[in-house]
DSSP file (Angstrom, degrees, kcal/mol; ACC not computed):
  #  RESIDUE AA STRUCTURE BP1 BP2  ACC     N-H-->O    O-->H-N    N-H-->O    O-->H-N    TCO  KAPPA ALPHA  PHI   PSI    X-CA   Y-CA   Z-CA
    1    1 A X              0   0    0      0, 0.0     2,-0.3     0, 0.0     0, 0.0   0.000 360.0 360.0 360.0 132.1   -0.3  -14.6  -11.9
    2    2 A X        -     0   0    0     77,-0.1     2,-0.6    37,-0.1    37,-0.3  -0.587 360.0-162.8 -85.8 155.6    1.4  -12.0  -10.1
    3    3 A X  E     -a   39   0A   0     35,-4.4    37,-2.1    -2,-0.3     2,-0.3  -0.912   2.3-166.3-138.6 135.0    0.3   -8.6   -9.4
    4    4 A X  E     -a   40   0A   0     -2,-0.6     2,-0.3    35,-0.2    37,-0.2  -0.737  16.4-162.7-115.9 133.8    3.0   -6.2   -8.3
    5    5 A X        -     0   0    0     35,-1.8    37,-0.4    -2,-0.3     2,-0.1  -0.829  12.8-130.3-111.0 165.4    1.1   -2.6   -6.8
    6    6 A X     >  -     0   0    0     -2,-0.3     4,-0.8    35,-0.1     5,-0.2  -0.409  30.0-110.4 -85.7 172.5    2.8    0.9   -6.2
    7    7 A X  H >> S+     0   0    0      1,-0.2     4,-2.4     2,-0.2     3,-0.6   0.760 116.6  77.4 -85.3  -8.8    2.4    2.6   -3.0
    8    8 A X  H 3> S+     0   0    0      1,-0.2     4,-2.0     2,-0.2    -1,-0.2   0.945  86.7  62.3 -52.6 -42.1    0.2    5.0   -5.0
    9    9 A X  H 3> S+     0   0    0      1,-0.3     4,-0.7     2,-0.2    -1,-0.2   0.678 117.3  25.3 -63.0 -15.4   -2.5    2.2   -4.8
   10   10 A X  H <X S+     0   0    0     -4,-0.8     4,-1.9    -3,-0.6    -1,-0.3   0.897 113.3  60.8-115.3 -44.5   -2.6    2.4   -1.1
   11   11 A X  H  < S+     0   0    0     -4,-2.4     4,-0.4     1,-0.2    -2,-0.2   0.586 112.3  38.0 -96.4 -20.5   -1.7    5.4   -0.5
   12   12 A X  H >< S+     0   0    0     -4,-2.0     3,-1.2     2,-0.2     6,-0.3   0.921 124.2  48.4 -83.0 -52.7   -4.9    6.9   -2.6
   13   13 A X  H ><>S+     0   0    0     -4,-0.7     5,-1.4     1,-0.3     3,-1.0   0.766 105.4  50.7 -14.8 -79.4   -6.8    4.0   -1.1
   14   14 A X  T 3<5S+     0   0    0     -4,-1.9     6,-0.3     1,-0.3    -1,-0.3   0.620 124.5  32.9 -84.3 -45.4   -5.7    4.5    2.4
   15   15 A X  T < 5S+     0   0    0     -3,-1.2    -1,-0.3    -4,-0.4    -2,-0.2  -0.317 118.0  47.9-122.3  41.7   -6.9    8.5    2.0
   16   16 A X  T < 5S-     0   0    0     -3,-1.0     3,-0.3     0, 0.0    -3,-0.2  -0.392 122.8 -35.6-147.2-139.6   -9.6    8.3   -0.3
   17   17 A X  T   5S+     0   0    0      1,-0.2    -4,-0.1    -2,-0.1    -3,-0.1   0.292 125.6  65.9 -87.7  21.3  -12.9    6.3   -0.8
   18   18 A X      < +     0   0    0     -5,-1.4     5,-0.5    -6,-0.3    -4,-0.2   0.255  68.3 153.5-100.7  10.7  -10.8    3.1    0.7
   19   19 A X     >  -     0   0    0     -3,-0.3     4,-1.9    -6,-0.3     7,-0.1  -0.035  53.6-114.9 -62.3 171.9  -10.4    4.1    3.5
   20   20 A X  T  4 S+     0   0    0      2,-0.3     7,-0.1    -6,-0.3    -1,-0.1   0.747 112.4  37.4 -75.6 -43.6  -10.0    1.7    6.6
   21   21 A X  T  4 S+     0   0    0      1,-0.2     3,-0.3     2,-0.1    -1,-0.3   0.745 124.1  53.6-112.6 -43.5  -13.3    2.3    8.9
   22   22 A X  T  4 S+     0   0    0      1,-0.2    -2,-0.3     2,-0.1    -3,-0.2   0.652 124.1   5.6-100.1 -20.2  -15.0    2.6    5.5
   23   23 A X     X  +     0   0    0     -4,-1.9     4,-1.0    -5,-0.5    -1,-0.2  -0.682  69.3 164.2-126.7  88.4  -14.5   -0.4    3.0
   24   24 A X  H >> S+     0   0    0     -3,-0.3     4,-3.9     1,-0.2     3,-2.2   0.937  71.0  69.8 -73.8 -32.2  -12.5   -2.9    5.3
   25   25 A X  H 3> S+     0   0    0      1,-0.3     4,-0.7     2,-0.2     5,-0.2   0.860 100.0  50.7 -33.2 -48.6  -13.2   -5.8    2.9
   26   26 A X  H >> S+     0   0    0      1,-0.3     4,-1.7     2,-0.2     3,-0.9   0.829 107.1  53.4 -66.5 -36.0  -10.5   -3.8    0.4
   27   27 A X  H <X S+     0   0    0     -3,-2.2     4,-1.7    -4,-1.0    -1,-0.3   0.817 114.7  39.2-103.1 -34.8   -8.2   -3.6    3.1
   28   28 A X  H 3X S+     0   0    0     -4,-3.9     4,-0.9     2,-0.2    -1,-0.3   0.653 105.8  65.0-101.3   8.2   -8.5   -7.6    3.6
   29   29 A X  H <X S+     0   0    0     -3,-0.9     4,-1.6    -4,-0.7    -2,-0.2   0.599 107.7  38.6 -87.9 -26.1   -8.6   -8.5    0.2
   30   30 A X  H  X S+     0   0    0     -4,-1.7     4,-1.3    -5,-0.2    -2,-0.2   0.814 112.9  54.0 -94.0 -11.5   -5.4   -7.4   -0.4
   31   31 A X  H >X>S+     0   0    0     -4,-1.7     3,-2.8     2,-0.2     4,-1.7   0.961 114.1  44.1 -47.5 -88.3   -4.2   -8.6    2.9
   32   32 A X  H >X5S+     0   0    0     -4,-0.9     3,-3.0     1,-0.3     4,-1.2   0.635 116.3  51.3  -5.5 -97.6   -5.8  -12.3    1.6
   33   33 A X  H 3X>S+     0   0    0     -4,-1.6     5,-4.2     1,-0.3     4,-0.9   0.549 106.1  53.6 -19.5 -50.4   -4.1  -11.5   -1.9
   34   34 A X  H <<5S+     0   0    0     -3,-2.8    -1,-0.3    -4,-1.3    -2,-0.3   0.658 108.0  48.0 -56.3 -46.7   -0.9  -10.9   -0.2
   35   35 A X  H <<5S+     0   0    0     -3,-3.0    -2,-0.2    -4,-1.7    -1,-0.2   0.619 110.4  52.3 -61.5 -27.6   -0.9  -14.2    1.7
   36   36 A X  H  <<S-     0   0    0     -4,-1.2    -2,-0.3    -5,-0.5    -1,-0.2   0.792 113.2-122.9 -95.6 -23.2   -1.6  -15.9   -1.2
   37   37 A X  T  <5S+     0   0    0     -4,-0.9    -3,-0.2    31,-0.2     3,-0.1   0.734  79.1 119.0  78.9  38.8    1.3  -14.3   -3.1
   38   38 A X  S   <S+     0   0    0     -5,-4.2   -35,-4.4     1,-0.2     2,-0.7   0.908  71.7  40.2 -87.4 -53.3   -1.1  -13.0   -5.6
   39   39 A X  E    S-a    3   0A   0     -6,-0.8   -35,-0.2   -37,-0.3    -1,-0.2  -0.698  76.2-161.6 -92.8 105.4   -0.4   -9.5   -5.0
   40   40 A X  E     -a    4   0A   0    -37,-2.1   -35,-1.8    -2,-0.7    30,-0.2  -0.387  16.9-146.6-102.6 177.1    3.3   -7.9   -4.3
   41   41 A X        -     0   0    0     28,-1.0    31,-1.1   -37,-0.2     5,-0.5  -0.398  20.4-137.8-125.6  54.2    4.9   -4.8   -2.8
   42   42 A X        -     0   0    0    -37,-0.4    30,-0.7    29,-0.2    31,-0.2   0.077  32.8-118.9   1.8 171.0    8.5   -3.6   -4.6
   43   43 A X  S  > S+     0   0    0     28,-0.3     4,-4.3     3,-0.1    -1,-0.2   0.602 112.9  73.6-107.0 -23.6   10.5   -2.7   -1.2
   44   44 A X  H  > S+     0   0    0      2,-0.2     4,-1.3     1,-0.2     5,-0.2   0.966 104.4  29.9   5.4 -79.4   10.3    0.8   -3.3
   45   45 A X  H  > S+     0   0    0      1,-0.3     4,-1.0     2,-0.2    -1,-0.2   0.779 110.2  62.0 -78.3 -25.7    7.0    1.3   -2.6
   46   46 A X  H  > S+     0   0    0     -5,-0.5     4,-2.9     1,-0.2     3,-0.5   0.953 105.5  53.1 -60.1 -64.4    6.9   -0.3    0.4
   47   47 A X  H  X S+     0   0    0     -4,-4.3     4,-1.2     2,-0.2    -2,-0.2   0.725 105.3  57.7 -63.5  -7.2    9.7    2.7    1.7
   48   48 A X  H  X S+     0   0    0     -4,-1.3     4,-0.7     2,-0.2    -1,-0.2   0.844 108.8  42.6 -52.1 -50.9    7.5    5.4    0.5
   49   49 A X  H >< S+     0   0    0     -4,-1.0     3,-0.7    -3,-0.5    -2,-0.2   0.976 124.4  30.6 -76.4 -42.9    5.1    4.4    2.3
   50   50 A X  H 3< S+     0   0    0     -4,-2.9     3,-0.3     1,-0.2    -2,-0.2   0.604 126.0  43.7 -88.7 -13.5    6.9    3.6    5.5
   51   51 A X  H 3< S+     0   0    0     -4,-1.2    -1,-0.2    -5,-0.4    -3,-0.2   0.409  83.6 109.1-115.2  13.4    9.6    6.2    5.2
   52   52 A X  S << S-     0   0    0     -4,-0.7    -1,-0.2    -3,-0.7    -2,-0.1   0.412  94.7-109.4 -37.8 -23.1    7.1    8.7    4.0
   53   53 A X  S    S+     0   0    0     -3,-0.3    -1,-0.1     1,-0.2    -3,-0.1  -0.181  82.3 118.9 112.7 -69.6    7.4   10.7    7.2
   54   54 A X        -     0   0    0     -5,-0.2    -1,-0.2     1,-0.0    -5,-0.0   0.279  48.1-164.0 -52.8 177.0    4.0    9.7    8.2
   55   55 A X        +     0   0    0     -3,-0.1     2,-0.2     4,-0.0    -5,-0.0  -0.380  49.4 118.2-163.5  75.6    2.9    7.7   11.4
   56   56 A X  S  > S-     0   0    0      0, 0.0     4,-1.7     0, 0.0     3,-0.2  -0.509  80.3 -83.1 -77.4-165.4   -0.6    6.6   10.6
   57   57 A X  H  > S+     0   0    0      1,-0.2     4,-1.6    -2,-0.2     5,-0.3   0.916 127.0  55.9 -71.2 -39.8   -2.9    3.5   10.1
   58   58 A X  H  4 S+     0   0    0      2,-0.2    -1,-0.2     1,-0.2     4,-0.2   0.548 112.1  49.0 -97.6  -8.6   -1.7    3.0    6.3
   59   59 A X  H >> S+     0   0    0     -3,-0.2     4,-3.4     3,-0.1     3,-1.0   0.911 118.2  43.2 -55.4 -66.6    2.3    2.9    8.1
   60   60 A X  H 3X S+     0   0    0     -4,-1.7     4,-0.8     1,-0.3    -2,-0.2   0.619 110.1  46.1 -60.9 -26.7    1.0    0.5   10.4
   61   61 A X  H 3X S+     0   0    0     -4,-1.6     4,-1.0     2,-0.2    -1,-0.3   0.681 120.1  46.7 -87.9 -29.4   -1.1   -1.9    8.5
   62   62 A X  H X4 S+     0   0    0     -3,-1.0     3,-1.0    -5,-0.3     4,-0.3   0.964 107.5  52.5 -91.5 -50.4    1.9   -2.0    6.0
   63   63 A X  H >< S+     0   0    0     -4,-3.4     3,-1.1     1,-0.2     4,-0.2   0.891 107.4  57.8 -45.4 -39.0    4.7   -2.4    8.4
   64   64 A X  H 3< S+     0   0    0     -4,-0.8    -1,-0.2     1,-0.3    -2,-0.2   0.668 107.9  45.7 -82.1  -1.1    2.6   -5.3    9.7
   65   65 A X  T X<>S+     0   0    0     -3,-1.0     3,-1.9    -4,-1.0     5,-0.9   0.260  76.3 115.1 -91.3   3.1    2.7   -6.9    6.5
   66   66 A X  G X >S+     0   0    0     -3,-1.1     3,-0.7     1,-0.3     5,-0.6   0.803  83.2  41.8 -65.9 -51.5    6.3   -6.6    5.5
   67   67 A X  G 3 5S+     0   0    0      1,-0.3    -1,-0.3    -4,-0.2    -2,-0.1   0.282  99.6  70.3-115.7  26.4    7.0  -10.0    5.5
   68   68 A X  G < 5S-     0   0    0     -3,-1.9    -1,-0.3   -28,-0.0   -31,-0.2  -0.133 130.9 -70.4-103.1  28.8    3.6  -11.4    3.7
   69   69 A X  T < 5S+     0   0    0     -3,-0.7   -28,-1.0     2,-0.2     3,-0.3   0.453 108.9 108.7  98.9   4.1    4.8   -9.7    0.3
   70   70 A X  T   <S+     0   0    0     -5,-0.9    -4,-0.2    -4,-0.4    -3,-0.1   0.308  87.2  47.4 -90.8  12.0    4.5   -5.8    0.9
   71   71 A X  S   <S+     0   0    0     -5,-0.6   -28,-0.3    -6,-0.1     2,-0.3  -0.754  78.5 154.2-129.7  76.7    8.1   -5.7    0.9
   72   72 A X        -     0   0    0    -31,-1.1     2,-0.5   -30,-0.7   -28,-0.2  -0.897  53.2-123.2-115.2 149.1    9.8   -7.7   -2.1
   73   73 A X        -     0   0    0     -2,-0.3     4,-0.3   -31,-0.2   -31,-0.1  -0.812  34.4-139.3-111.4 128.2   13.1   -7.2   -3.7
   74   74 A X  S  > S+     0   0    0     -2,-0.5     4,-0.9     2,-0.2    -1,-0.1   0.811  96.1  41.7 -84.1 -58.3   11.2   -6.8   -7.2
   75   75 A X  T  4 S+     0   0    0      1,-0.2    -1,-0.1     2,-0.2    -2,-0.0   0.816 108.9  64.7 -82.2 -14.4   14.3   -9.3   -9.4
   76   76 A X  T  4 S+     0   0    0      1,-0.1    -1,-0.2     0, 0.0    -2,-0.2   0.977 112.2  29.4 -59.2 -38.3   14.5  -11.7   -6.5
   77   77 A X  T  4 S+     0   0    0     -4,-0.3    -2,-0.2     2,-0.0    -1,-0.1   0.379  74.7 153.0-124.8   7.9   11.3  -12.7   -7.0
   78   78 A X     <        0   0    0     -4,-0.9    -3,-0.1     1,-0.2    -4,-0.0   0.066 360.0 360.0 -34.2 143.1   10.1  -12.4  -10.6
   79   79 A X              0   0    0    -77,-0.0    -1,-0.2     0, 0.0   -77,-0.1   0.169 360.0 360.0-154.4 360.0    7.2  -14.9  -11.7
């Protein structure tokens, strides 16, 4: 099964009680998930987050993930 997230999920995550320093496991379980192609990105959500404006960690960690499923053309890839 796949499971497709919004950039909400990180983005609350990323600035909340998820944060990086402070639960990294979360932050490598969806990495992990993400390799495994359990877990997907729209390229939507993905440009919210990366065209947000911002230059933080939750940019940077997501930019370095673009091409392990945090970027997906959403009808390309239906499952």
């Amino acid at each position: 099964m796949i499971y497709w997230i919004d950039a909400g999920v990180l983005i609350q995550a990323a600035r909340g009680t998820y944060r990086f320093k402070m639960i990294p496991q979360f932050w490598q379980f969806v990495h992990t998930q993400s390799v495994a192609g359990t877990i997907r990105m729209p390229r939507l959500a993905y440009e919210e987050i990366t065209d947000g404006g911002y230059d933080d960690q939750l940019v940077a960690w997501c930019k370095s993930r673009k091409q392990i499923g945090l970027c997906r053309n959403a009808r390309a890839t239906r499952s």
